[in-house]
VMD Tcl script that draws the C-alpha trace (Angstrom):
set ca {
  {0.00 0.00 0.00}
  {1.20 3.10 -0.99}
  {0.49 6.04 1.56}
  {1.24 9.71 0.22}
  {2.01 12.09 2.85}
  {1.33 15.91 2.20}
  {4.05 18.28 1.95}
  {6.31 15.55 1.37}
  {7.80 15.40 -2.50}
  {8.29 11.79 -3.86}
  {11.64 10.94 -4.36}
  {13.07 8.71 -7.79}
  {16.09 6.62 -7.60}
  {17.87 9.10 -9.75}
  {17.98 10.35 -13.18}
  {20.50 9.64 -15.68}
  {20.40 10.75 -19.24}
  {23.06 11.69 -22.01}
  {23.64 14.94 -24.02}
  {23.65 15.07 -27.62}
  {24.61 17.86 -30.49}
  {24.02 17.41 -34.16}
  {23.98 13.97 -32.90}
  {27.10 13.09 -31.14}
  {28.20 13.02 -27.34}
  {28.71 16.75 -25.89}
  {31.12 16.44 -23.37}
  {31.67 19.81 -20.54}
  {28.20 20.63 -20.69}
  {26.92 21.57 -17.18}
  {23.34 20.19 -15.87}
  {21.85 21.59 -12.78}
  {19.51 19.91 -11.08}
  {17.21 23.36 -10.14}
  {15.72 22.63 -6.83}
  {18.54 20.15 -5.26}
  {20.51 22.50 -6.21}
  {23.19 20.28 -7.62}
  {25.43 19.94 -10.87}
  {26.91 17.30 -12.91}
  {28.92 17.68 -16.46}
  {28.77 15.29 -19.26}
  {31.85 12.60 -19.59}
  {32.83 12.01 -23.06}
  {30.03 9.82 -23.47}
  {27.91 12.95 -23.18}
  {26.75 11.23 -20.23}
  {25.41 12.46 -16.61}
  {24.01 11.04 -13.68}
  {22.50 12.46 -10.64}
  {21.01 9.81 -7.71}
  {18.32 10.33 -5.60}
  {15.95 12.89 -7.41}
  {12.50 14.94 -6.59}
  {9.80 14.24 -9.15}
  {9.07 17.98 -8.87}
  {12.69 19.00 -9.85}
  {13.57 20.35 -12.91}
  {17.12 19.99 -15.43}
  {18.47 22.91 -16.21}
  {20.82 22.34 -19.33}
  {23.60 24.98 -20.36}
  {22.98 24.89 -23.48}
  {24.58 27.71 -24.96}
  {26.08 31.00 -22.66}
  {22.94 32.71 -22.96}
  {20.27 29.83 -23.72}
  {19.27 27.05 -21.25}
  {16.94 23.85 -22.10}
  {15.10 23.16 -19.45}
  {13.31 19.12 -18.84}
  {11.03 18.21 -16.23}
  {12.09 15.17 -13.96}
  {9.97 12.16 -14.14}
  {10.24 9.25 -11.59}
  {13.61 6.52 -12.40}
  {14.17 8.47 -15.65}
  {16.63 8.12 -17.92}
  {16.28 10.87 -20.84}
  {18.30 11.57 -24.44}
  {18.14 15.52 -24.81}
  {19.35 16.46 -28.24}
  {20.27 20.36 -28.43}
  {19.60 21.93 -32.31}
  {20.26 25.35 -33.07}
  {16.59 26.64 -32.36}
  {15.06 24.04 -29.89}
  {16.14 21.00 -28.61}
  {14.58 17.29 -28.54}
  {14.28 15.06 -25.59}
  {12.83 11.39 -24.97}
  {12.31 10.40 -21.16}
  {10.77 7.08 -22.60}
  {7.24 8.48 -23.05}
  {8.15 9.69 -26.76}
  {10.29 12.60 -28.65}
  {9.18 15.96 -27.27}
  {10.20 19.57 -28.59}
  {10.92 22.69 -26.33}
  {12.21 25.70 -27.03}
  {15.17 27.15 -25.21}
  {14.82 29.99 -22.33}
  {17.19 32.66 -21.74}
  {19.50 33.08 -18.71}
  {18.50 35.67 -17.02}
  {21.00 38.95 -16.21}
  {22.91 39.03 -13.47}
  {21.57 40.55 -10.28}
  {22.76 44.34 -8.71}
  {24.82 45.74 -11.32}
  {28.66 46.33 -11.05}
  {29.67 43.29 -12.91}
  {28.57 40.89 -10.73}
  {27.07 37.20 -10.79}
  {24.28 35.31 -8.75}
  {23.30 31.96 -7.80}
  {21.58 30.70 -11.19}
  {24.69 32.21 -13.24}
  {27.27 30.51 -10.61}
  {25.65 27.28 -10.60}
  {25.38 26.89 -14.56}
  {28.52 27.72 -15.01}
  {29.94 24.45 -13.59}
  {32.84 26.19 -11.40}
  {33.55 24.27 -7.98}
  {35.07 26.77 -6.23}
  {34.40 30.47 -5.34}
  {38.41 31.40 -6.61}
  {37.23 29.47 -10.26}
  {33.55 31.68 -10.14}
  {35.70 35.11 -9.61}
  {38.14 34.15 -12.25}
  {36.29 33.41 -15.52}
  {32.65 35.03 -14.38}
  {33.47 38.66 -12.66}
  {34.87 40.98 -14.87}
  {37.83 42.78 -13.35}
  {39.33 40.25 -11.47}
  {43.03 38.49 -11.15}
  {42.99 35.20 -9.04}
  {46.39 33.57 -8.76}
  {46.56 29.93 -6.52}
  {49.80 28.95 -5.10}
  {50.16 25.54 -2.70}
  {48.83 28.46 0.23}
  {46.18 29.70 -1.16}
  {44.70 31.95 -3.49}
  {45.69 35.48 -4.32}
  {43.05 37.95 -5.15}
  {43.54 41.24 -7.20}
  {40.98 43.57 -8.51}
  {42.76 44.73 -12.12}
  {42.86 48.56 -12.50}
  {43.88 49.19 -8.92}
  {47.54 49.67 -7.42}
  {47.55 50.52 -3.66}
  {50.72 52.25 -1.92}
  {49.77 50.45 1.23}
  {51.64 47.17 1.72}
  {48.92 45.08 0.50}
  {46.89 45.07 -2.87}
  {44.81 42.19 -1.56}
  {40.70 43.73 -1.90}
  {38.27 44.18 1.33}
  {36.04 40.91 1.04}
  {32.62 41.39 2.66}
  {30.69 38.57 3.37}
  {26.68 39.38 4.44}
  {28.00 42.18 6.01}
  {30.80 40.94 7.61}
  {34.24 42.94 6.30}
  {37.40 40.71 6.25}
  {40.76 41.55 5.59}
  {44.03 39.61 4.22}
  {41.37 36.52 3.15}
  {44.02 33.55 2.40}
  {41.50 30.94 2.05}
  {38.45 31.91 0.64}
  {37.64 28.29 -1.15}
  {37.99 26.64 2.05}
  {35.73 29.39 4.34}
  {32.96 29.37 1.41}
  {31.54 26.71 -0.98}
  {30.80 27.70 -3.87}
  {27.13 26.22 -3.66}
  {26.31 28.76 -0.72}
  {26.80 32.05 -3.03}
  {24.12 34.10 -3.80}
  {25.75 36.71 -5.44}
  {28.91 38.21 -6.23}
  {29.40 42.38 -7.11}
  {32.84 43.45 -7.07}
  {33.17 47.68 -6.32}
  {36.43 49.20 -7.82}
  {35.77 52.48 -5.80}
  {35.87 50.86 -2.28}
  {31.72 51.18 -2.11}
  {31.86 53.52 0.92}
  {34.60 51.37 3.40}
  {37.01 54.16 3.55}
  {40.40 53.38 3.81}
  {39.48 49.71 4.05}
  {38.17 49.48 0.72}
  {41.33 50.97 -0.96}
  {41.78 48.12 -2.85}
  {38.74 47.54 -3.99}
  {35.72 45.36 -2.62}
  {34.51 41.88 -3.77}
  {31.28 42.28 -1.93}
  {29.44 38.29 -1.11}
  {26.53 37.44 -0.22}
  {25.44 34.16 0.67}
  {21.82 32.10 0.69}
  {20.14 32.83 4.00}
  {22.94 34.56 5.18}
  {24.76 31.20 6.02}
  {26.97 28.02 5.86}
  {30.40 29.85 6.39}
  {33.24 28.09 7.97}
  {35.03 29.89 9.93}
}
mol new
graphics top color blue
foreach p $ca { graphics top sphere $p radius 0.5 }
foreach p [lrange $ca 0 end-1] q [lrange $ca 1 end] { graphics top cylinder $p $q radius 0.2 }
display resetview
């Protein structure tokens, strides 16, 4: 007997599926799984997996940097999705359906900056990766230590060029370790501020100015 509880989303054993383009394996391209809030990236294969999945939940598909394909989860599915240059195809095993693509939205507050859908699409695994190759403006340089952050445009006489990070609020200086205080999953946004956004002194540097979901999940 099955017994459905309310408020309680029914869970498959996990989607799998594999990526196609003009018919052959697409391997790098980033899935997120919307409401889990996870991400996977096709093998060679084209291939992806995730394991246990909502019903509700939806697949977010980077298709190109400014179109997603988005397919509906269905209970122990495993789906083809076929991305054309105007719509893409996918078969869950209920037949070939057509959708068209939606466009990723702009990023959030100005100044450059990123948030949480952009971050998560773009596959990066680590804050240091996301301010690298999605903030314009920035210079990230990882040594065994560490990463080294430097806001291009911007030459300080004090001692240190290292930027005022602010996280929710919280203004810290000389951050050696950012990767390791903040996964990357947490962000909400990202807006770096060339002019010191009103820190004074402290912002001389410049300000990389984070803020996470609920205001949480930093290690200290």
């Amino acid at each position: 007997m099955l017994i459905l509880i309310p408020g309680v989303t029914l869970m498959a054993q996990g989607v799998k599926g594999t990526i196609l383009k003009k018919g052959k394996p697409k391997k790098g391209v980033v899935i997120w799984l919307k409401k889990a809030d996870l991400t996977a990236t096709t093998d060679k294969e084209g291939a992806f997996a995730f394991d246990r999945v909502a019903t509700d939940d939806t697949l977010q598909i980077a298709a190109t940097g400014k179109l997603d394909a988005k397919v509906p989860v269905n209970a122990g599915m495993e789906v083809s999705i076929s991305l054309d240059n105007d719509d893409f195809a996918y078969n869950d095993g209920t037949g070939d359906k057509r959708l068209a693509y939606t466009k990723v939205p702009a990023p959030k507050g100005g100044n450059g900056g990123v948030n949480h859908e952009l971050i998560m699409r773009s596959g990066f695994r680590t804050v240091s990766e996301v301010l690298k190759n999605c903030v314009a403006g920035i210079i990230v340089q990882e040594d065994m230590t560490g990463s080294s952050i430097r806001i291009r445009g911007i030459n300080s006489i004090n001692a240190s060029n290292e930027p005022l990070v602010v996280i929710d609020g919280v203004a810290l200086q000389g951050v050696s370790d950012l990767d390791a205080m903040l996964p990357v999953e947490t962000v909400e946004s990202i807006v770096v501020l060339k002019d010191g956004g009103g820190y004074g002194v402290r912002g001389a540097n410049g300000v990389i100015e984070i803020t996470t979901i609920k205001g949480g999940n930093i290690d200290n």
